[in-house]
Wavefront OBJ file of the C-alpha trace (Angstrom):
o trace
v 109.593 90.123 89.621
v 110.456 87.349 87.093
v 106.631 86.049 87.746
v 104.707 89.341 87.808
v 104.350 89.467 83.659
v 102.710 85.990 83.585
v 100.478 86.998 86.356
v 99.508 90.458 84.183
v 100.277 92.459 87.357
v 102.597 94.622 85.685
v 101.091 98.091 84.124
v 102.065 99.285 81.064
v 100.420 102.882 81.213
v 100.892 104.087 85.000
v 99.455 103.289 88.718
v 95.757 104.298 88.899
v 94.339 102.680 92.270
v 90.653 101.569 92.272
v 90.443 104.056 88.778
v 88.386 101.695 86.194
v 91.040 101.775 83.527
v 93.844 100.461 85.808
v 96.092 97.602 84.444
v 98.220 96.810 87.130
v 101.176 98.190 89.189
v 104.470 99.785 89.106
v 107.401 98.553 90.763
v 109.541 101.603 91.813
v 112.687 102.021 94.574
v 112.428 103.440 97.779
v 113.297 102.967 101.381
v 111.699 103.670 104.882
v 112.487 104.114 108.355
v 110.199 104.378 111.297
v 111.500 103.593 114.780
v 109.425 101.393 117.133
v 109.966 101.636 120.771
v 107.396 101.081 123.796
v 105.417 103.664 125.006
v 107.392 103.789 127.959
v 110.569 104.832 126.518
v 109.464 107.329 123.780
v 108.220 109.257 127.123
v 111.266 108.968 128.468
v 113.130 110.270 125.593
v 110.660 113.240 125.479
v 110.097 111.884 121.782
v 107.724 112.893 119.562
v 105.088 110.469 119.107
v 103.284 110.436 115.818
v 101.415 106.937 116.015
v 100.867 104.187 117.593
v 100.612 100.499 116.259
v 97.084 99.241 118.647
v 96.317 96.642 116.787
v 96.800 94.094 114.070
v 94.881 91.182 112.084
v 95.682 88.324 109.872
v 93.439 85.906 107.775
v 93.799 82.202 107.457
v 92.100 81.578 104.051
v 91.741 78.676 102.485
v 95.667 77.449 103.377
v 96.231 76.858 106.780
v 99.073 78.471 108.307
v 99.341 81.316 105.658
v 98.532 84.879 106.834
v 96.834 87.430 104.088
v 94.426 86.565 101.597
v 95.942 83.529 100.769
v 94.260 82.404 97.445
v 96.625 83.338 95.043
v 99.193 85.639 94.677
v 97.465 88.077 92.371
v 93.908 86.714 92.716
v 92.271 87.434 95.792
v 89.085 85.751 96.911
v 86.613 87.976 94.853
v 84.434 88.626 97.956
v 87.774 90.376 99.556
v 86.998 88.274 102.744
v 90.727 87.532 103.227
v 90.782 91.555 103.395
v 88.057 92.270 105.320
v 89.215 88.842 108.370
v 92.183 90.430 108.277
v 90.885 94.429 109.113
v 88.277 92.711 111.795
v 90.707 91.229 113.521
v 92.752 94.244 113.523
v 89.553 96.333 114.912
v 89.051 94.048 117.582
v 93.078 93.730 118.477
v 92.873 97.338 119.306
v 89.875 97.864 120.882
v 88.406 99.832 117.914
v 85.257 99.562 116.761
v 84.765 100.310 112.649
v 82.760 103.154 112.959
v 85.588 105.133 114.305
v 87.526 104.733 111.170
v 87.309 107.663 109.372
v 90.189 107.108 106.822
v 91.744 103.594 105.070
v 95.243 104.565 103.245
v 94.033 100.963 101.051
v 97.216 98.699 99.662
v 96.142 99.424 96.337
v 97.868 97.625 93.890
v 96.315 98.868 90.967
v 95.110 95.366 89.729
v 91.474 94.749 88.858
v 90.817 91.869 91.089
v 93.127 93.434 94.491
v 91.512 96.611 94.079
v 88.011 94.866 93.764
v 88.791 92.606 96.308
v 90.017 95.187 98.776
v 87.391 97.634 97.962
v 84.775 95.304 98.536
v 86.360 93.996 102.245
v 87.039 98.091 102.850
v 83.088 98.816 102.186
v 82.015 96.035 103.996
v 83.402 96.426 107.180
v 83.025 100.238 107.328
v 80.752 101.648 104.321
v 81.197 104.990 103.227
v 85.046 105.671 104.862
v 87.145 108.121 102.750
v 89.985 105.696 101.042
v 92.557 106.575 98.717
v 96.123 104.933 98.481
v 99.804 106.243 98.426
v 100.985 103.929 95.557
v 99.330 105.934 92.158
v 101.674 108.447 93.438
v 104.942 106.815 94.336
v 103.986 103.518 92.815
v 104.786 99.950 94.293
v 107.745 99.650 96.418
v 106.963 95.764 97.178
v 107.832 94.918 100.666
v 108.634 98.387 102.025
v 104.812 99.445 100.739
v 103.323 98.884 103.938
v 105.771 100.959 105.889
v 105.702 104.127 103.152
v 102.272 103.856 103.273
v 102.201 104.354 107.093
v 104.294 107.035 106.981
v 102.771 109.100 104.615
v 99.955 108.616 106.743
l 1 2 3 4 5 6 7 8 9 10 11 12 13 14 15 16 17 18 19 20 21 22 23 24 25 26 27 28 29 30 31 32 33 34 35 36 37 38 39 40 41 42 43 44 45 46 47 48 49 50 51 52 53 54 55 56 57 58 59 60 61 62 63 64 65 66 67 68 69 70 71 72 73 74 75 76 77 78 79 80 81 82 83 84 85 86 87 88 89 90 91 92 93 94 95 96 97 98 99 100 101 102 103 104 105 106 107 108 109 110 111 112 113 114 115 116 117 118 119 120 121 122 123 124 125 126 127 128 129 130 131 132 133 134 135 136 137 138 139 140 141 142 143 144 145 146 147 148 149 150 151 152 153
């Protein structure tokens, strides 16, 4: 938190993903809870099943060994290719080819260069899909993010 000032990450009028006059994000509170289990025993439960993780990607770029777009933490690649490796190999993890995407709930952080970045991987690899994000509603919950925003799915 200490570091996100210096980095101008922080907004100081409100969350607006991918919205031209956005200045950054909004660190807010939350918590989330999603059980995993195999396949195998949510049918033997009888449970409910609402999703199913198929797939998932990483990118290696440009430092070894580090998964996500690994250029900097508030300065993605400006091409977004850490973004789009990391949604290809996802695709191709679970058997999915792009042009059965019909929606991308986008991480979003409200930053001029992640949202550029991200919108730029998101239109490459499938141009045209609806996107929108979670976060210029309940802002930036930092870690948990990724599990609100598949949720709210």
């Amino acid at each position: 938190l200490i570091n996100f000032p210096f980095f101008r990450a922080l907004s100081s009028s409100g969350s607006r993903p991918f919205d031209r006059t956005r200045d950054g994000f909004i660190l807010s509170e939350g918590a989330a809870l999603l059980l995993l289990e195999t396949l195998e025993d949510a049918q033997k439960r009888n449970a409910h099943i609402y999703a199913e993780i198929a797939g998932y990607g990483l990118s290696e770029v440009e430092v070894p060994g580090v998964a996500g777009d690994a250029f900097h933490l508030t300065q993605p690649a400006e091409d977004g290719i850490g973004g789009l490796l990391s949604m290809q190999r996802c695709l191709i993890d679970a058997h999915v080819n792009a042009s059965e995407v019909t929606y991308v709930n986008a991480h979003a952080t409200s930053t001029q260069a992640g949202d550029r970045a991200e919108a730029r991987a998101i239109a490459k690899l499938i141009p045209g899909v609806a996107v929108s994000s979670i976060k210029g509603s309940i802002f930036d919950l930092s870690i948990i993010s990724v599990w609100n925003s598949a949720i709210y799915d």
